[in-house]
C-alpha positions in Angstrom: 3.0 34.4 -0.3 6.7 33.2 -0.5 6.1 29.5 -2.3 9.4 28.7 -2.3 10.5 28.8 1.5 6.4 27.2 2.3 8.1 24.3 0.0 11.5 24.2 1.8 9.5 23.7 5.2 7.0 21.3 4.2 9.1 17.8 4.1 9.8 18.1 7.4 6.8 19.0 8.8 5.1 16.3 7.0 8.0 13.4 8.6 6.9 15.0 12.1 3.3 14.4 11.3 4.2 10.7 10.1 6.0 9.9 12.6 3.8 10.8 15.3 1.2 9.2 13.8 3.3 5.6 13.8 5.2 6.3 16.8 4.4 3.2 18.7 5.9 1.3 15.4 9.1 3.9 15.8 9.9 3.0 19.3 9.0 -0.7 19.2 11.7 -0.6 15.8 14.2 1.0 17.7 13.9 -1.2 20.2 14.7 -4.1 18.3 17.5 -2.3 16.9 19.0 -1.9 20.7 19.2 -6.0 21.0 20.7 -6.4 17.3 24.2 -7.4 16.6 25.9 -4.2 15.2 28.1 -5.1 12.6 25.2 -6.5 10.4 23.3 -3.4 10.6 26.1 -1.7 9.5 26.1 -3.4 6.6 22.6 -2.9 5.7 22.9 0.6 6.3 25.5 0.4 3.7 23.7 -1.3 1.3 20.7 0.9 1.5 22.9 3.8 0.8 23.6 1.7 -2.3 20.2 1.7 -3.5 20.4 5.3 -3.7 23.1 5.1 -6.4 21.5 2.0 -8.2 18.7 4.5 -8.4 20.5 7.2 -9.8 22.1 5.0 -12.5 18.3 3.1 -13.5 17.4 7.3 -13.8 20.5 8.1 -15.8 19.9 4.8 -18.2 16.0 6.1 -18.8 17.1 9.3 -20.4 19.8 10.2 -23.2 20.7 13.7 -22.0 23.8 13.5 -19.5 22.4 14.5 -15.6 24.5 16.3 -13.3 25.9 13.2 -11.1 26.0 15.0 -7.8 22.4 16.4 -7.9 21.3 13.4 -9.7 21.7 11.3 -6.7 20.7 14.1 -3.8 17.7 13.6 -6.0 17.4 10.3 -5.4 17.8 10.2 -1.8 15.2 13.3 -1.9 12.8 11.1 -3.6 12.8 8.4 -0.9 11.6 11.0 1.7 8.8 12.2 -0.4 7.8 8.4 -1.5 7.3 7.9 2.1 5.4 11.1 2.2 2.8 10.6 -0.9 1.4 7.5 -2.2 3.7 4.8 -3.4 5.9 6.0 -6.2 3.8 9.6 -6.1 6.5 11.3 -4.3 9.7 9.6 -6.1 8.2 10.5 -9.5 6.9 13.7 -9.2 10.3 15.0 -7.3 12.3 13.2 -10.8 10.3 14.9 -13.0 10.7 18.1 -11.9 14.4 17.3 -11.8 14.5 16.3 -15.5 12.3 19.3 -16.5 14.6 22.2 -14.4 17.9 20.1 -16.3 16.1 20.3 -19.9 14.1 17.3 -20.4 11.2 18.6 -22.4 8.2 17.4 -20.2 6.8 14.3 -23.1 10.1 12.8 -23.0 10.6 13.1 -18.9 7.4 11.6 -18.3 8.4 9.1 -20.9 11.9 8.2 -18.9 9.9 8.1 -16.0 8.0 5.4 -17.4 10.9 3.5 -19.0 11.9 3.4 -15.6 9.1 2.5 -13.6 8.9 -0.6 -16.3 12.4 -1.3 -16.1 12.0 -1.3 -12.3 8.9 -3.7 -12.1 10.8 -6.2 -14.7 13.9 -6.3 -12.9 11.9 -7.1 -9.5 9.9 -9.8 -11.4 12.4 -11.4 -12.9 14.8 -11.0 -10.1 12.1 -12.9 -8.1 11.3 -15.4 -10.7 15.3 -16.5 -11.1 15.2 -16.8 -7.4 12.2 -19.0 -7.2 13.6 -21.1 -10.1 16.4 -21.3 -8.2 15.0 -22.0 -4.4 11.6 -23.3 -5.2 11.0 -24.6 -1.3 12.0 -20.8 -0.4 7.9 -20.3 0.5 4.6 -22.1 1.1 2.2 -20.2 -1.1 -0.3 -21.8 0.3 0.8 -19.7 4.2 0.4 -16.0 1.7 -3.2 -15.8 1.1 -6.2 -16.8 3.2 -7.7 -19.2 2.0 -10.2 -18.8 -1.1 -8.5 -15.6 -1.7 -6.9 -16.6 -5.3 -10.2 -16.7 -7.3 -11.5 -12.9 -6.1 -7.7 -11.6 -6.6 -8.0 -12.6 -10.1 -11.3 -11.6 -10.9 -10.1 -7.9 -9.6 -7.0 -8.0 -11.7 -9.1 -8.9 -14.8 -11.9 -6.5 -14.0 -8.9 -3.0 -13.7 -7.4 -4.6 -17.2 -10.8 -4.2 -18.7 -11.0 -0.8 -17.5 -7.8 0.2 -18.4 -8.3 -1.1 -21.7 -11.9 0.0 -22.3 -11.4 3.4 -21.3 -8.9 4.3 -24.4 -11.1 2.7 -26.7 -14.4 4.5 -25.5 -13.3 8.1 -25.1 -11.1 9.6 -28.0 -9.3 12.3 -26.0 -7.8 9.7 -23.8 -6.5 7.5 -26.6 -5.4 10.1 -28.6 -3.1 11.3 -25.8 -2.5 7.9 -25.2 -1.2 6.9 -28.7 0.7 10.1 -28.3 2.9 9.2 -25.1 3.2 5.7 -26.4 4.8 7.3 -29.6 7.4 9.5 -27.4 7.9 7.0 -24.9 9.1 3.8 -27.9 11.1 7.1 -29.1 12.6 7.4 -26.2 13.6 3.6 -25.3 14.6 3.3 -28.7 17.1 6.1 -28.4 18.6 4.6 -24.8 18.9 1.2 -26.0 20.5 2.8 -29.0 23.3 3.7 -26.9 25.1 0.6 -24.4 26.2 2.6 -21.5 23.0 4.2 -21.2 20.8 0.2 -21.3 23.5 -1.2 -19.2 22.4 2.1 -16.7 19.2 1.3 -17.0 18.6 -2.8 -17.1 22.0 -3.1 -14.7 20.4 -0.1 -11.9 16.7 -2.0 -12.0 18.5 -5.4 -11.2 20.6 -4.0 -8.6 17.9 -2.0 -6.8 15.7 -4.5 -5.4 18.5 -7.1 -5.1 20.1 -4.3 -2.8 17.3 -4.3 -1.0 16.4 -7.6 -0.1 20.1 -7.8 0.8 19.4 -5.2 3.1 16.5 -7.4 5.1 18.9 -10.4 4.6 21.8 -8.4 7.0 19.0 -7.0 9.6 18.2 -11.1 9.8 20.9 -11.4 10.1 21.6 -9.2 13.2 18.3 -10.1 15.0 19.7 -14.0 14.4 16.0 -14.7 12.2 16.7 -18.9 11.7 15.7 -18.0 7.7 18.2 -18.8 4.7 19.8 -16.2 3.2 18.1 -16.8 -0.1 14.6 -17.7 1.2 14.7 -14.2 3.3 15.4 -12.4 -0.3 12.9 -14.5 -2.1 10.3 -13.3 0.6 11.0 -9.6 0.5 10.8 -9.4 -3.3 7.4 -11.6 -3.2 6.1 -9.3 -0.7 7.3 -5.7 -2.2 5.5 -7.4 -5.6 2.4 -8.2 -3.7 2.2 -4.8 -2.3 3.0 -2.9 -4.7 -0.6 -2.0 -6.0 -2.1 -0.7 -2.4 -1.5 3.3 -2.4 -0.3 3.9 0.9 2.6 6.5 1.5 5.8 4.4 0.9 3.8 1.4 1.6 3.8 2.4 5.5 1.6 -0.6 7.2 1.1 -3.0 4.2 4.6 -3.2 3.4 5.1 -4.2 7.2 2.0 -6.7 6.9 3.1 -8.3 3.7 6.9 -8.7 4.9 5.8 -10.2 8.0 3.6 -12.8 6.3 6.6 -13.5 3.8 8.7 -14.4 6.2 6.8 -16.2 8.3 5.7 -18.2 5.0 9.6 -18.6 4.6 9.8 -20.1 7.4 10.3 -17.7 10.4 9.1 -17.5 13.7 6.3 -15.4 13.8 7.3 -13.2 16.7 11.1 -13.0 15.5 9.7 -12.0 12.1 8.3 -9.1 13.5 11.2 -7.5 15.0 13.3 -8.2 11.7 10.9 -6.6 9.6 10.1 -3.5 12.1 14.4 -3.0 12.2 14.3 -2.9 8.7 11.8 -1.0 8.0 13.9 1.6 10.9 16.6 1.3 9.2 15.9 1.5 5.8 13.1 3.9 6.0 13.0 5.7 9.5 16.2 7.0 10.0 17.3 7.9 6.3 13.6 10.2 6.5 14.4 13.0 8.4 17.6 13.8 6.5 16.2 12.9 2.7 13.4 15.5 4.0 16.0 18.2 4.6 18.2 17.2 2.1 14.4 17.6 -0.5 14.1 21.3 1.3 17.4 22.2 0.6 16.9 20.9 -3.3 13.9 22.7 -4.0 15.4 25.9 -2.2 18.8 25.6 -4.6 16.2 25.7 -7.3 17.9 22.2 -8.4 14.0 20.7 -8.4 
C-alpha cells in the first residue's frame, strides 16, 4: 500500500469528519461572525497568524541545531491542524518531532527540545497569568469558576496523579532508568540553549509571546462583538481558562476549551449570552478557518518528505 499518499489524504478527511461532527457549533460561529465589526477581526486574524511565528521561534529556541525558517514555520501552522485533530498537544508534538528527526535531531535530544518547550510554554502561560492577576486582581470572581465544593476534590485529584507519577519511577526500574536517562539528555540539552542568548531569548521571548498573542486575539473578537469586558480582564480570563483546561485530552480542546472560556468570561464579568458568541467567533476564527488549510498545507509537508 502507498503510505505516503494514504498520509497526504488523511488531514483532510479527518477536518471533514470534525467538522461535521460540530457543525451546529460551525454555523452558530459563523453566524456571529456575520454581525461582527470587521476591522477587529482583522486584526485578530492577524495576530493569530502571529502565534504561528511565536511558535516557530519558542521551537527554534528549544534546539541548538539551525532549522530551515521556511519549513520551520509551515510546520508550525501544520501542527495547529493536527492538534485540533489528536488530543491536546498529541498532534503539535508528534508532527515537531518528526520535523526535528527528518532535519537531523537525533531522536533523545528532539524529544528533549520538545520538552524544553512544552515547559517553556506552560511557564510562560503561568506566569504570564500570574503578572496579570498581580496586576488586575478584580479581573475575576473565583468564586463564579468552580461549583461550589469543587476545590477540595480538585486537589485531592491533583495530589493522587503526583503520587502516581512519582511512585511509578521508584517502583519499576525500567521506567526510572529511562527516566534518569531523558532527564540527563534533556538538562544537556537546556544547558546547551541557554548557553547560547539568541537561542534563550528564542525560546523564553516565543513562550511569552504565544499565549499573550492569543488572548490578544479574544481581546479583538470582543472587541468586534462589542463584549462590555476590559481589555485586561478579557486576557486574564482566556489564559485562566486555557490553564484550567489544559489537562482534559480532547482534540485541540474542542468543547472544554469553549466551556471553560465561556465560564471565564462570564466570571470576568460578561453577559452570559454575549459571552457565547465572543467565544464561538473566536474559536472560528482562530481554530475553524485556519483548519482546512493547516490540513493541506500538513498533506503537502508529509508528501515533500519535509515531516
Amino acid at each position: 500500500m502507498p503510505v505516503r499518499p494514504v498520509l497526504c489524504l488523511l488531514p483532510p478527511l479527518l477536518v471533514a469528519v470534525v467538522a461535521v461532527r460540530h457543525r451546529s457549533v460551525l454555523t452558530e460561529g459563523f453566524g456571529h461572525l456575520a454581525g461582527a465589526r470587521w476591522p477587529w477581526l482583522l486584526a485578530a486574524a492577524g495576530v493569530t497568524c502571529l502565534t504561528w511565528v511565536a511558535a516557530a521561534c519558542t521551537r527554534q529556541g528549544a534546539v541548538v541545531r539551525r532549522l530551515p525558517r521556511r519549513q520551520l514555520l509551515a510546520v508550525q501552522f501544520a501542527a495547529g491542524a493536527a492538534n485540533h485533530l489528536l488530543p491536546t498537544g498529541l498532534g503539535a508534538s508528534a508532527v515537531n518531532l518528526r520535523f526535528l528527526t527528518v532535519c537531523g535531531v537525533p531522536p533523545a535530544r528532539s524529544s528533549a527540545a520538545l520538552a524544553l518547550y512544552l515547559l517553556a510554554e506552560s511557564v510562560g502561560r503561568v506566569a504570564l497569568l500570574g503578572g496579570l492577576l498581580l496586576a488586575f486582581p478584580g479581573a475575576l470572581r473565583p468564586a463564579a469558576l468552580l461549583p461550589e465544593g469543587a476545590l477540595g476534590p480538585l486537589l485531592l485529584a491533583g495530589a493522587a496523579a503526583l503520587a502516581v507519577a512519582a511512585g511509578v519511577p521508584a517502583l519499576v526500574p525500567r521506567v526510572r532508568v529511562a527516566l534518569v536517562s531523558f532527564l540527563r539528555t534533556a538538562l544537556g540539552e537546556a544547558r546547551s540553549v541557554h548557553a547560547r542568548p539568541a537561542r534563550a531569548l528564542a525560546l523564553w521571548g516565543g513562550a511569552l509571546a504565544f499565549p499573550a498573542l492569543q488572548a490578544a486575539g479574544l481581546v479583538l473578537v470582543g472587541r468586534a462583538l462589542a463584549l462590555p469586558v476590559p481589555a485586561a480582564h478579557l486576557a486574564v480570563a482566556y489564559l485562566a481558562a486555557t490553564v484550567a483546561v489544559a489537562l482534559v485530552p480532547t482534540p485541540g480542546g474542542l468543547g472544554s476549551v469553549e466551556t471553560a472560556l465561556v465560564v471565564a468570561l462570564v466570571a470576568a464579568g460578561g453577559p452570559a449570552a454575549l459571552s457565547t458568541a465572543v467565544v464561538l467567533a473566536y474559536r472560528t476564527v482562530t481554530v475553524w478557518l485556519p483548519l482546512l488549510p493547516g490540513a493541506l498545507t500538513l498533506g503537502a509537508l508529509v508528501r515533500l518528505k519535509v515531516i
